[in-house]
C-alpha positions as CSV (number, residue, x, y, z in Angstrom):
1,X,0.3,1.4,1.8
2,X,2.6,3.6,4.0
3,X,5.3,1.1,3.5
4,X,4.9,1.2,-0.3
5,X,4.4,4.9,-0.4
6,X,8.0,5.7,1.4
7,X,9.3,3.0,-1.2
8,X,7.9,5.4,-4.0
9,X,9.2,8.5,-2.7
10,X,12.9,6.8,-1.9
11,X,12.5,5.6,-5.8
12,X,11.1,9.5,-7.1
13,X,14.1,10.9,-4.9
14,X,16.3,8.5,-6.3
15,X,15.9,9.4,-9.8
16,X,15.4,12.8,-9.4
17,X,18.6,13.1,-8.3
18,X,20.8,10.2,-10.4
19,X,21.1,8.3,-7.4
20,X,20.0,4.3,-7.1
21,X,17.0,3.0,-5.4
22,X,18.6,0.3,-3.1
23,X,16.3,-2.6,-1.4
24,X,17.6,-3.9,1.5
25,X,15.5,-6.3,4.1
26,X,15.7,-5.9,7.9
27,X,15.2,-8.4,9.2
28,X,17.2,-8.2,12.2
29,X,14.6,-8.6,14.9
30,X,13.7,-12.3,15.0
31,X,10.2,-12.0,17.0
32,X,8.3,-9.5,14.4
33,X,9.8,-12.2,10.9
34,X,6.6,-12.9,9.0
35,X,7.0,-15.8,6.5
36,X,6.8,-14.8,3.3
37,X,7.2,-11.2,4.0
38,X,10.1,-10.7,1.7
39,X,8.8,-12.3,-1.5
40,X,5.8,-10.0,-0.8
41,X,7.9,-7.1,-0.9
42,X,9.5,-7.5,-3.6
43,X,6.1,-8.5,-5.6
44,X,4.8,-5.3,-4.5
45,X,7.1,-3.7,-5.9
46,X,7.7,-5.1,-9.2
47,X,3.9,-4.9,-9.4
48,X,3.9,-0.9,-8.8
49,X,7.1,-0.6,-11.0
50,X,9.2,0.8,-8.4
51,X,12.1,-1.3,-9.3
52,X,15.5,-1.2,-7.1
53,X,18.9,-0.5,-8.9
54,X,20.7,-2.5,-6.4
55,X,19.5,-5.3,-4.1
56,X,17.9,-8.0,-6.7
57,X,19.7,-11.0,-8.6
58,X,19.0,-11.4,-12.1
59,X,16.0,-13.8,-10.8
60,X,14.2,-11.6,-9.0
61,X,15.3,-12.8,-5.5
62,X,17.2,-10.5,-2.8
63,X,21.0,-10.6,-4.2
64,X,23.2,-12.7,-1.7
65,X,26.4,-12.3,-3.7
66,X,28.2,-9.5,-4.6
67,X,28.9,-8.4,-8.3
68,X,28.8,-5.2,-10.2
69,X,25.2,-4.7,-10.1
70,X,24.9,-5.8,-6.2
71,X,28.6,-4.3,-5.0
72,X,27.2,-4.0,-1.4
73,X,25.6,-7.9,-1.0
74,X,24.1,-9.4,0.7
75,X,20.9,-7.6,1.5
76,X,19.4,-9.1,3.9
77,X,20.6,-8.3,7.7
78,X,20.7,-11.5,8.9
79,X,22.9,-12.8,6.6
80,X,25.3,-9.6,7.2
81,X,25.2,-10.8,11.4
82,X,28.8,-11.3,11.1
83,X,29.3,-7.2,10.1
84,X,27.9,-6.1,13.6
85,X,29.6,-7.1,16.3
86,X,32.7,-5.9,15.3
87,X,31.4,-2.1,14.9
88,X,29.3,-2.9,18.6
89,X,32.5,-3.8,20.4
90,X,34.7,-0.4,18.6
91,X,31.5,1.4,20.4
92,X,32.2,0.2,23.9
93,X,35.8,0.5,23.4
94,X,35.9,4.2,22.4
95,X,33.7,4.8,25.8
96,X,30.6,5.2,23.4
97,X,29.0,2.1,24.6
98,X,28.8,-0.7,27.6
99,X,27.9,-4.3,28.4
100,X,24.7,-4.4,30.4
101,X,23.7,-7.7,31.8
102,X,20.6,-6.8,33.7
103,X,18.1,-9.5,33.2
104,X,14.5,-8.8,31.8
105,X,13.1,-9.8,35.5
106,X,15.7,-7.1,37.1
107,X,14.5,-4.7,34.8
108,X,10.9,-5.4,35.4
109,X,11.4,-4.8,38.9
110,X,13.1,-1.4,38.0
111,X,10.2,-0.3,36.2
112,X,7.7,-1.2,38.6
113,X,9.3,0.3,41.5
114,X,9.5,3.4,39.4
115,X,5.6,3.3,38.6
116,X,4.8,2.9,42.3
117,X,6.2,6.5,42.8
118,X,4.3,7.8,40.3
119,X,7.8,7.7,37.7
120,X,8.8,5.9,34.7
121,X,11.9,4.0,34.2
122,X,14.3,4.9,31.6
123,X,17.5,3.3,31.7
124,X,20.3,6.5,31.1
125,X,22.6,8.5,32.4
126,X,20.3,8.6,35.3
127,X,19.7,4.8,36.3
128,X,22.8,3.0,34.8
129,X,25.0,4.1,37.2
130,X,22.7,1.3,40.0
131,X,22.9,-0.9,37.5
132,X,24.6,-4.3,36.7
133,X,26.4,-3.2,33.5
134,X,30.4,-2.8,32.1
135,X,30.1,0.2,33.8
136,X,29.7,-0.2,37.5
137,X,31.3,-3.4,37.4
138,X,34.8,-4.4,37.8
139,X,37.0,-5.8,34.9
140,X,36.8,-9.1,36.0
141,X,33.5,-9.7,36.8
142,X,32.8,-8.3,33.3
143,X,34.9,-10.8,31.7
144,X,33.5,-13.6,33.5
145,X,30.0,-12.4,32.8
146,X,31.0,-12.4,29.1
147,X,32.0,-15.7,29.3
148,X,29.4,-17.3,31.4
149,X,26.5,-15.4,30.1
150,X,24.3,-15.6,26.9
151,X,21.9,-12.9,27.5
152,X,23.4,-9.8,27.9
153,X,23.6,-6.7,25.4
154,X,25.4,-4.2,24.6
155,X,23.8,-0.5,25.1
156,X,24.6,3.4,23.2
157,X,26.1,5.2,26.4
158,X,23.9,8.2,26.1
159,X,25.1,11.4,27.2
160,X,23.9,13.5,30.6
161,X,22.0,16.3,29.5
162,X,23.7,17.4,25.9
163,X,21.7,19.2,23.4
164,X,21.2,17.0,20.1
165,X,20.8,19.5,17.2
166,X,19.7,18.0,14.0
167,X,17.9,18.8,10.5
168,X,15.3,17.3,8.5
169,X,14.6,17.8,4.8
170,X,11.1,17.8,6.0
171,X,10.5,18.7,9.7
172,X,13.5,21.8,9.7
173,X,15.8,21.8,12.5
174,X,14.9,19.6,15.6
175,X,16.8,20.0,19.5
176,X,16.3,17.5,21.7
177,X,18.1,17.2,25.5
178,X,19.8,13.8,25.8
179,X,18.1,13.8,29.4
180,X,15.4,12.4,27.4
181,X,16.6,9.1,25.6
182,X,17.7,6.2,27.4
183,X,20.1,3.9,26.5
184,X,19.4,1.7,23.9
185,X,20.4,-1.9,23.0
186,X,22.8,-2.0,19.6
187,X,23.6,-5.9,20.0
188,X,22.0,-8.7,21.4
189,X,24.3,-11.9,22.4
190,X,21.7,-13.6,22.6
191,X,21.0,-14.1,18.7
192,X,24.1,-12.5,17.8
193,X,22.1,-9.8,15.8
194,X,22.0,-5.9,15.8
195,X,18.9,-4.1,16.6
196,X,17.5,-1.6,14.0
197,X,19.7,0.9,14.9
198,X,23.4,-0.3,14.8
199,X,22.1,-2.4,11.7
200,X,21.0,0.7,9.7
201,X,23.7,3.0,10.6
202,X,26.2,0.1,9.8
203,X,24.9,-0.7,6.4
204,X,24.0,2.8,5.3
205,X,27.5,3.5,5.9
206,X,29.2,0.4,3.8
207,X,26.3,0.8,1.4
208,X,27.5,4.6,0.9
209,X,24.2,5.7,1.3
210,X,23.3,9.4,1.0
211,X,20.1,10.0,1.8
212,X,17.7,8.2,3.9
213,X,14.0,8.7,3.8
214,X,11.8,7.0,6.4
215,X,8.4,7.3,8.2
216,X,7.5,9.5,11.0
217,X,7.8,6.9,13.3
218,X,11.3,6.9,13.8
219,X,11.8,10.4,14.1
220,X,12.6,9.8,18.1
221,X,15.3,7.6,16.8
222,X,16.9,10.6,14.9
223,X,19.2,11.8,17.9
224,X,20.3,8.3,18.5
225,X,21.4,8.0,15.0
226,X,23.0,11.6,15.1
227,X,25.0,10.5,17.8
228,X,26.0,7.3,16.8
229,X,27.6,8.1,13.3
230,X,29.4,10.8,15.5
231,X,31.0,8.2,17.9
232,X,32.1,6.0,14.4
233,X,33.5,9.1,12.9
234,X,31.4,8.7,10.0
235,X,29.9,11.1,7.5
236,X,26.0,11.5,8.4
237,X,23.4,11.4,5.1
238,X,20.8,13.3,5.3
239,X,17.6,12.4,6.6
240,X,13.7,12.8,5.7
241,X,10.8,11.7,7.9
242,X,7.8,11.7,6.2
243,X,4.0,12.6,7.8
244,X,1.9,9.4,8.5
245,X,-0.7,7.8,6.5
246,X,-4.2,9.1,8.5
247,X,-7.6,7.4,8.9
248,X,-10.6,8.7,6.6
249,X,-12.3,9.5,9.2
250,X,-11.6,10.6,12.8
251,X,-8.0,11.1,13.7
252,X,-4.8,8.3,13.7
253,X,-2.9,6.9,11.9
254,X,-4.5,4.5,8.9
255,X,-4.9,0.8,10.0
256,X,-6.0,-2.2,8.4
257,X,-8.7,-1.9,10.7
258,X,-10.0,0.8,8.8
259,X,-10.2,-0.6,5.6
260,X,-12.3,-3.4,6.7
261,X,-14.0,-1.3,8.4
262,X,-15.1,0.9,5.6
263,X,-14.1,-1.4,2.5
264,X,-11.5,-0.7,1.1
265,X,-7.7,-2.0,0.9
266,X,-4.7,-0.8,2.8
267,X,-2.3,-3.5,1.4
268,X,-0.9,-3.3,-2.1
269,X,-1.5,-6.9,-3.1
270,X,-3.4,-9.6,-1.3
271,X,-1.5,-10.4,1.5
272,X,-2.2,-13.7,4.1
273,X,-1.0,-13.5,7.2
274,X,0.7,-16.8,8.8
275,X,-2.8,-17.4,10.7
276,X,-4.5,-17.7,7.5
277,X,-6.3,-14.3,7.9
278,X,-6.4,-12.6,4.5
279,X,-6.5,-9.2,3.9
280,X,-7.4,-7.4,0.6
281,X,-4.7,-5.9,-2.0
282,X,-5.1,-2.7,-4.6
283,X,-3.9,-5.4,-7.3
284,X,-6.8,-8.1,-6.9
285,X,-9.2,-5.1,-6.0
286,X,-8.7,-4.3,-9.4
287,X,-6.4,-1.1,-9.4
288,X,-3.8,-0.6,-12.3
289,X,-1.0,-0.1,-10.8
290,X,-0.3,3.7,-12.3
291,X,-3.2,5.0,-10.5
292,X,-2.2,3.1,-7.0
293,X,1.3,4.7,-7.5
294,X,-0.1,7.8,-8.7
295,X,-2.8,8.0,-5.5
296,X,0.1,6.9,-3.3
297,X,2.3,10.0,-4.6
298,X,-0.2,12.3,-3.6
299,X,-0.4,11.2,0.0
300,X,1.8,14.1,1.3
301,X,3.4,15.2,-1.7
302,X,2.0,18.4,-3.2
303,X,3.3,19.2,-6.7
304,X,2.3,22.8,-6.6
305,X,0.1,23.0,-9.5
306,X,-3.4,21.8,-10.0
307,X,-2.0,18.6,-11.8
308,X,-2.8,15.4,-10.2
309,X,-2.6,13.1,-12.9
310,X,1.1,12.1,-13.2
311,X,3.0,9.2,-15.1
312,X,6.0,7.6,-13.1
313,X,8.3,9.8,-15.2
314,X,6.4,12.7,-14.6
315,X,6.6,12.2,-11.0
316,X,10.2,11.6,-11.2
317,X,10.4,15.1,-12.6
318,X,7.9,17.0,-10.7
319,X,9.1,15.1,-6.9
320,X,11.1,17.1,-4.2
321,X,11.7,16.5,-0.6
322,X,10.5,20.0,-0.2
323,X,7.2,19.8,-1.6
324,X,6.6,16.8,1.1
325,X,4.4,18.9,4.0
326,X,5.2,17.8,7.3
327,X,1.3,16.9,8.7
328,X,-0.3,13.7,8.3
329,X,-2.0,12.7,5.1
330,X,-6.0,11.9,5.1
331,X,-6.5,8.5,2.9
332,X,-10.0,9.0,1.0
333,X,-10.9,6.0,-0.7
334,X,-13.3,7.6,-3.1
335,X,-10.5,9.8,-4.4
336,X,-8.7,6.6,-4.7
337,X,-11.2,4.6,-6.7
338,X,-11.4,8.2,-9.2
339,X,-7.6,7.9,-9.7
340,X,-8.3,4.3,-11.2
341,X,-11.0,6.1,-13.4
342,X,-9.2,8.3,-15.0
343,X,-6.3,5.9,-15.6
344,X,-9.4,3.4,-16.8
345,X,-10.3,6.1,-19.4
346,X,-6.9,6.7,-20.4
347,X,-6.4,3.1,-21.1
348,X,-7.0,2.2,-25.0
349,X,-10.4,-0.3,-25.8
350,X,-8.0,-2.5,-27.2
351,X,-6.4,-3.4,-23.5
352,X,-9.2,-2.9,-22.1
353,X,-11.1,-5.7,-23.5
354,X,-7.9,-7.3,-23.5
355,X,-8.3,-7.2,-19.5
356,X,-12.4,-7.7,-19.8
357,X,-11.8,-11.2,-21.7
358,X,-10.8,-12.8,-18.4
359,X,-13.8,-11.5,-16.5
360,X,-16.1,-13.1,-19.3
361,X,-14.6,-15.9,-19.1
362,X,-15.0,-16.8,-15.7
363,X,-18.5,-15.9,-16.1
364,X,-18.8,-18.8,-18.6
365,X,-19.1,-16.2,-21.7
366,X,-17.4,-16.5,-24.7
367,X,-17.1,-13.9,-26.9
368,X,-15.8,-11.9,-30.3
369,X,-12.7,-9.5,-29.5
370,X,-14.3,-7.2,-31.9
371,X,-17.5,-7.4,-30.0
372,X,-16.4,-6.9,-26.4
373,X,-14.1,-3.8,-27.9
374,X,-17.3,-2.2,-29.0
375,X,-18.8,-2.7,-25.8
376,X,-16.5,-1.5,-23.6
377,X,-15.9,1.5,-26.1
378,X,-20.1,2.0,-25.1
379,X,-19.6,1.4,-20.9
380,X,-16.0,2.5,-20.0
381,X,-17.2,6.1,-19.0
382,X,-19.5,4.8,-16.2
383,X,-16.9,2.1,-14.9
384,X,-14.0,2.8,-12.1
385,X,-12.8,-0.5,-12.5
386,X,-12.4,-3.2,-15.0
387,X,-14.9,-5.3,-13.0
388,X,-17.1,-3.3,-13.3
389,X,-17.6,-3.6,-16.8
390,X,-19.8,-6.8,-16.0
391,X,-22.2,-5.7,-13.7
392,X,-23.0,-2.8,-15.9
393,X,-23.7,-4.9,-19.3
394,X,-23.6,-8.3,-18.7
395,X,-26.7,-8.5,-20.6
396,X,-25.6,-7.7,-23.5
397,X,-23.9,-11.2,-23.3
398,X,-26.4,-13.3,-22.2
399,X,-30.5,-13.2,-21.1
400,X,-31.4,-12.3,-18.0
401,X,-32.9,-15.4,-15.9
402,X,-34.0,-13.6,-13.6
403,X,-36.3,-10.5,-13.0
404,X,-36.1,-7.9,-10.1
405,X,-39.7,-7.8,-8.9
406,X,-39.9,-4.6,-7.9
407,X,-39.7,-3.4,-11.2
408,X,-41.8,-6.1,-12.4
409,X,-44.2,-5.3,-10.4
410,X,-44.6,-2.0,-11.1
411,X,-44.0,-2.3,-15.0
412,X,-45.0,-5.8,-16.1
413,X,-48.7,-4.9,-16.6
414,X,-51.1,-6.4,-19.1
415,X,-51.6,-3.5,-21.0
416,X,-47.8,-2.4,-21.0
417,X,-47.1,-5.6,-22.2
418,X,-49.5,-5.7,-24.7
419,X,-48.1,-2.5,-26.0
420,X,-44.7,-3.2,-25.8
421,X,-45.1,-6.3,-27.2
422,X,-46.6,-4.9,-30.5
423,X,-44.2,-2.0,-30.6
424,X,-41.4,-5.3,-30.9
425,X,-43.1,-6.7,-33.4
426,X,-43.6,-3.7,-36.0
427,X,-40.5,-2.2,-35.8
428,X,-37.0,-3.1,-36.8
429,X,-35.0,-0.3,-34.7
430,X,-35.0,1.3,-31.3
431,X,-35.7,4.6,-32.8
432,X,-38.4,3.5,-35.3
433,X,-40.0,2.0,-32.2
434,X,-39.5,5.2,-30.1
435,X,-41.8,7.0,-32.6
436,X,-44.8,4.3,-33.2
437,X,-45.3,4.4,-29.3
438,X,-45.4,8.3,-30.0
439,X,-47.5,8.1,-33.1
440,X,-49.7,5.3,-30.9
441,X,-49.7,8.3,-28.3
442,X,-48.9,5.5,-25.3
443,X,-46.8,6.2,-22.2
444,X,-43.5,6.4,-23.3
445,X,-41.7,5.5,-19.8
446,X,-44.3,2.3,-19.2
447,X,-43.3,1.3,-22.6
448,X,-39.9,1.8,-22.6
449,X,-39.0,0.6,-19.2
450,X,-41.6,-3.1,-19.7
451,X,-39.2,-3.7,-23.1
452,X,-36.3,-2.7,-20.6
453,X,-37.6,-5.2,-18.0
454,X,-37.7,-8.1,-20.8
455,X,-33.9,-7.2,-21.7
456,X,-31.9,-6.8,-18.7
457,X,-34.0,-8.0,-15.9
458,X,-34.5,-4.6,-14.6
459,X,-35.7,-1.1,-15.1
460,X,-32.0,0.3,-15.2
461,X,-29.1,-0.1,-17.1
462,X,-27.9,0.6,-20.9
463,X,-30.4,2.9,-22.9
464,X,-32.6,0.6,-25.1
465,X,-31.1,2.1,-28.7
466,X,-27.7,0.7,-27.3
467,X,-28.8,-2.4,-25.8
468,X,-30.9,-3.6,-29.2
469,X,-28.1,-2.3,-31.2
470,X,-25.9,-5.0,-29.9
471,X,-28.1,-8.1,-29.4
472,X,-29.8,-7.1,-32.3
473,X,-34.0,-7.5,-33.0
474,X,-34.3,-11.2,-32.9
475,X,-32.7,-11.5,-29.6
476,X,-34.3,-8.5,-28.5
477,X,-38.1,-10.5,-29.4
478,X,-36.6,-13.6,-28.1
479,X,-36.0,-12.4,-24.3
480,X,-39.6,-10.3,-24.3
481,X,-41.2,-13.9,-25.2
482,X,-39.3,-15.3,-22.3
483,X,-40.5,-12.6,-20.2
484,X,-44.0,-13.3,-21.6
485,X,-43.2,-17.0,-20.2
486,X,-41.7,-16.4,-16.8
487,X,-43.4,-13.2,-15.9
488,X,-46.7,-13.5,-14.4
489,X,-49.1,-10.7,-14.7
């Protein structure tokens, strides 16, 4: 959800503003690839109806080669691997940047030395200068290390104690103290890939992008970033972190966790993870898509009015940066499931059967268009989802088979029956029947809710008029003789 949710607002901004929406996959960091990720991306998407401008071939499929729709292709990191060394190497070369060939066992060692003193490691300004890196070595044993080596990295040579000042569409203006930030790794030799940051600042720079709109979580990146378009010379968009996703209840951030916890999905389509684990999606949860986009828009956007039902046009006109607040958003299911109400009651009968047909089907019914359209025209006020439609009037598609016994217990009685059976028998509507149990002067409820009993299996459900008005007085005798059969009193 959060990932689709900064999607929407880049897409909102986007068009608000004339710009394109532009997908690009990063996929520079080799442990954390998911198969399949990527085509589940872009399905999410085109699902919601976020669509990119730029990024996706006339098939559907991330764009690999360049044309006049995808100028800056391809769009997927690690088929740009060949872009990055080249803008790693200008880094050390202006002094921005340094070899470090420190192995992952050295730097264990450093950090646990630093823990036994009660500190914590942060390779900077600080540390690097004890450190087997470009910097404290000579020339030559640099070059040889180059050569000989397949494991080293190249690191942002952070400054000693420099005030970073930066500003956020959302957050304001942020200072931070370099003395902070350690050094981080731009390029790996390893895989000959980029991390995160030299990737994005490199492609949002060919990619002429303006503004760049991300999760919370990598506001501690910002000053990195700051810096490092300042080392290439580069103009710096502008940049928008947005406030996380939080947990219905108690505090944190919203997890998947959650959602089984409490039922409901976090994902925007069914997704299955590599180990087979599957976790539940909006779509197959039965969600139209304009309400999960519409729900999604309102997770730390406030329009300013007391609208909250908006089209994805009307979200394109009402959206601002500004209007984004800065604290976390609360996720409440139940105000989820009452977005896809109102968007349920918005839909016309016609698709609406349209999308009940399927249901019916699978529940071995086959039925009149015209019929199912009246039906749904009856229930669609008490459903929140399509599904639902079923489990509120499947009998008026088929007998019940079975008979809750609660109810029967408490309302199949001989003399109920016999009453309700005679009230069946000499009357050809709901409502002449209503008044010959009042003209009989019997107990309208005991009645009522034994003929209810025969109908639906139950004592709830569809008021009787309705129910009989549909399957009609023959079918209506039919099942109270089959209760009369299977019902023992």
């Amino acid at each position: 959800m959060g990932g689709v949710r900064t999607a929407l607002y880049n897409y909102l901004f986007a068009k608000k503003m004339g710009g394109d929406f532009i997908l690009r996959i990063e996929d520079t960091d080799s442990h954390r690839f998911v198969p399949g990720a990527e085509e589940y991306i872009i399905e999410s998407l085109r699902w919601c109806g976020i669509l990119p401008d730029e990024g996706l071939d006339a098939s559907g499929k991330l764009a690999e080669t360049a044309d006049a729709r995808n100028p800056h292709a391809p769009y997927r990191q690690s088929q740009r691997r060949g872009i990055y060394r080249k803008y790693a190497e200008q880094l050390v070369e202006g002094g921005y940047a340094y070899y470090a060939f420190d192995t992952a066992e050295e730097l264990e060692k450093e950090r646990s030395t630093a823990e036994a003193s009660g500190q914590t490691f942060i390779y900077n300004a600080a540390t690097r200068g004890s450190l087997r890196n470009s910097l404290t070595l000579s020339s030559e044993e640099v070059n040889s290390l180059l050569q000989e080596r397949t494991d080293w990295t190249i690191r942002f040579r952070m400054p000693a104690d420099e005030l970073v000042a930066m500003d956020d569409i959302i957050r304001g203006h942020i200072d931070v103290n370099t003395s902070t930030l350690d050094d981080k790794v731009l390029w790996k030799r390893a895989d000959e890939l980029p991390t995160y940051h030299l990737a994005n600042i490199v492609d949002d720079h060919l990619m002429e992008i303006s503004h760049v709109i991300r999760g919370e979580e990598w506001l501690p990146s910002l000053p990195l970033h700051y810096l490092l378009y300042a080392a290439f010379g580069w103009e710096r968009p502008e940049f928008a972190h947005l406030p996380l996703l939080l947990k219905p209840v108690g505090n944190g951030k919203l997890s998947k966790r959650d959602g089984d916890k409490m039922g409901f999905p976090v994902f925007p389509l069914q997704w299955t993870a590599p180990d087979g684990q599957v976790s539940r999606g909006y779509r197959e949860d039965g969600y139209f898509p304009d309400a999960f986009v519409n729900l999604l828009a309102m997770l730390g956007w406030n329009p300013g009015t007391e609208q909250e039902i908006f089209s994805l046009q009307e979200l394109v006109e009402a959206f601002s940066l500004e209007k984004v607040g800065k604290s976390g958003a609360k996720f409440n299911p139940e105000k989820a499931k009452w977005f896809n109400k109102e968007y349920l009651r918005m839909r016309s009968d016609e698709e609406l059967a349209d999308a009940f047909m399927p249901i019916l089907k699978e529940h071995g019914i086959s039925a009149d268009e015209s019929y199912v359209r009246e039906v749904v025209t009856l229930i669609k006020e008490r459903a929140n989802f399509v599904r639902d439609f079923w489990d509120i009037a499947w009998y008026l598609f088929k007998a019940p088979e079975e008979y809750v016994e609660k109810d029967a217990a408490k309302f199949w009685k001989a003399e109920n029956v016999a009453m309700a059976g005679e009230a069946l028998e000499k009357t050809d509507s709901a409502i002449a029947m209503e008044e010959y149990i009042r003209s009989m002067e019997w107990p309208m409820g005991k009645v009522m809710n034994c003929i209810r009993l025969a109908l639906t299996g139950s004592s709830n459900g569809l008021g009787i008029a309705d129910i009989m008005r549909f399957i009609g007085r023959e079918e209506a005798l039919a099942r109270f003789h089959r209760a009369e059969e299977r019902l023992i009193i």
